[in-house]
C-alpha positions in Angstrom: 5.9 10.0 0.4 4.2 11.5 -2.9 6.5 9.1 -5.0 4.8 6.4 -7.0 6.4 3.4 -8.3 7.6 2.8 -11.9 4.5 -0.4 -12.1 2.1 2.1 -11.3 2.9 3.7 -14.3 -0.3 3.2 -16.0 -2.7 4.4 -14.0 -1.2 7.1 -11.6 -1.5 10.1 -13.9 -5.2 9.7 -13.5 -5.4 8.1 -10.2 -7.7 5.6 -11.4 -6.7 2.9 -9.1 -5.6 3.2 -5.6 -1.8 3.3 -5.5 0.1 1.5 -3.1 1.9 4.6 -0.9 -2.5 5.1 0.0 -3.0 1.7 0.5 0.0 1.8 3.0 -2.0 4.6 4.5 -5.2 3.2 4.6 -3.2 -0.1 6.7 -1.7 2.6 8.9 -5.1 3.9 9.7 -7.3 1.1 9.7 -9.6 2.2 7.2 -11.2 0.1 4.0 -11.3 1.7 1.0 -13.4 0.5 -1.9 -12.2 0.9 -5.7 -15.7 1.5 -6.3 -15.4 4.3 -3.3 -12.0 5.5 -4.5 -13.7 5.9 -7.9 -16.4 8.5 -6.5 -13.8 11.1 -5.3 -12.9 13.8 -7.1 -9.2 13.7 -8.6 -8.4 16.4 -6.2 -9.4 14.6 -3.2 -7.7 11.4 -4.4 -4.1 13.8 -4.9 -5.0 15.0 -1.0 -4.9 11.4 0.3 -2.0 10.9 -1.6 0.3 13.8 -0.5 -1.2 13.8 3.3 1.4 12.6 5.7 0.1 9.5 7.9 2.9 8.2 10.2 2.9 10.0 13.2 -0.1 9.3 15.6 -1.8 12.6 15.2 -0.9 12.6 11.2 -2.4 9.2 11.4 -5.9 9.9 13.1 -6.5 13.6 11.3 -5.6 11.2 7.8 -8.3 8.7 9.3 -11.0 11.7 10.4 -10.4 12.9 6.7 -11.1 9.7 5.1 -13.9 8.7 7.2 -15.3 11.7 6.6 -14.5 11.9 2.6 -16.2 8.2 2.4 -19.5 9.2 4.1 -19.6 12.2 2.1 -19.0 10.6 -1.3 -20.8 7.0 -0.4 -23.5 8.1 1.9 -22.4 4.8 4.1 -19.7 4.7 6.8 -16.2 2.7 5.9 -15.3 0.0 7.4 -12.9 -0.3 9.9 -10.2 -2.6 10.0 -8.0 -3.7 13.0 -4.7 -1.8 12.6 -1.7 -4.3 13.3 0.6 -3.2 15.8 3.3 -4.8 14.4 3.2 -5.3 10.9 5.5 -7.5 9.0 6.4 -4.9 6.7 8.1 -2.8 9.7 10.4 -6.2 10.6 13.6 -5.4 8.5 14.6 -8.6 9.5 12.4 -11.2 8.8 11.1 -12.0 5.1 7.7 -12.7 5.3 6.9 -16.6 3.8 4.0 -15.2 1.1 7.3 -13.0 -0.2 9.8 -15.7 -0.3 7.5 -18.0 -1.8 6.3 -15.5 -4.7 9.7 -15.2 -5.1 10.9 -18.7 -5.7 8.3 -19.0 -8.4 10.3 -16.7 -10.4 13.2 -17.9 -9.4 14.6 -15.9 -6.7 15.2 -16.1 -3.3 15.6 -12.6 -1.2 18.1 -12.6 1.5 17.8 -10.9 4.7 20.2 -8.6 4.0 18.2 -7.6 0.6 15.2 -7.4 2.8 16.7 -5.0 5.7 17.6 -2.2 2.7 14.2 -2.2 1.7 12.4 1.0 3.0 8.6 -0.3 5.1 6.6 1.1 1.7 8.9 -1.4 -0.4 8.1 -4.1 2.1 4.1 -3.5 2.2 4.2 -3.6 -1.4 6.0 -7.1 -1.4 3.9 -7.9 1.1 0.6 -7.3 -0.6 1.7 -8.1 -3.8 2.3 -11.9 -2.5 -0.6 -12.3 -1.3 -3.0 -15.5 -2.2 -5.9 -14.1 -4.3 -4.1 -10.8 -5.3 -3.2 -10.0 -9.1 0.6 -11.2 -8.9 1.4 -9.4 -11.9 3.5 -6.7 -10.6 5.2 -8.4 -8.3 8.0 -9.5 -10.6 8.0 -5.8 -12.0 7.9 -4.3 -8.6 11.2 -7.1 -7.8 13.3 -5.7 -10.5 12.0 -1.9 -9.3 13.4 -2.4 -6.2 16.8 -4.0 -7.5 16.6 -7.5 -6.1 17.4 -9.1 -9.5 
């Protein structure tokens, strides 16, 4: 999972902002991660916590022990934890999450269940988190037409 999507265009050469395959991780391990902390690694340790695997339960808690670890280290203060959902809407192939369809609708679309069961769990986070009240919305029509659903 070292592939980043076509609206993270402009920042992942640098890794300047977190991209969303981490920030998948980071929800798989339960594990907050600043920008402001994200910012203090080194470009290499940013590229490590993008190409570790986290989706087994050991791959998950050595990725967590890593971070944890890399946090303190950089930040001098421990991360917070966050409770790690044991079923997350993104996993449910069949059930379109309401912030989705409703993001959706304002640009005129509505995803059908079928549309959302061929979308791989990374596709769905995104969705997910790019729907969200609060969040910068912008690439959630980009990341719509990304994933076909024109």
């Amino acid at each position: 999972m070292t592939d980043f999507f076509k609206f993270e265009a402009d920042f992942v050469n640098s890794l300047r902002c977190i991209p969303m395959q981490v920030r998948y991780k980071l929800d798989t391990c339960g594990i907050k991660l600043k920008l402001s902390d994200w910012n203090q690694m080194t470009q290499a340790e940013r590229q490590t916590l993008v190409e570790l695997a986290c989706t087994t339960e050991t791959e998950i808690q050595s990725y967590q022990k890593y971070l944890q670890h890399l946090i303190l280290e950089r930040t001098g203060i421990p991360p917070t934890q966050l409770p790690i959902e044991p079923h997350p809407a993104w996993m449910d192939s069949s059930t379109v999450t309401a912030s989705v369809q409703e993001k959706a609708q304002e640009i005129g679309l509505t995803i059908t269940p079928s549309q959302w069961a061929n979308l791989t769990p990374l596709q769905r986070f995104v969705l997910i988190k790019l729907s969200r009240s609060g969040h910068e919305n912008k690439n959630f029509p980009r990341a719509i037409a990304e994933f076909n659903l024109l």
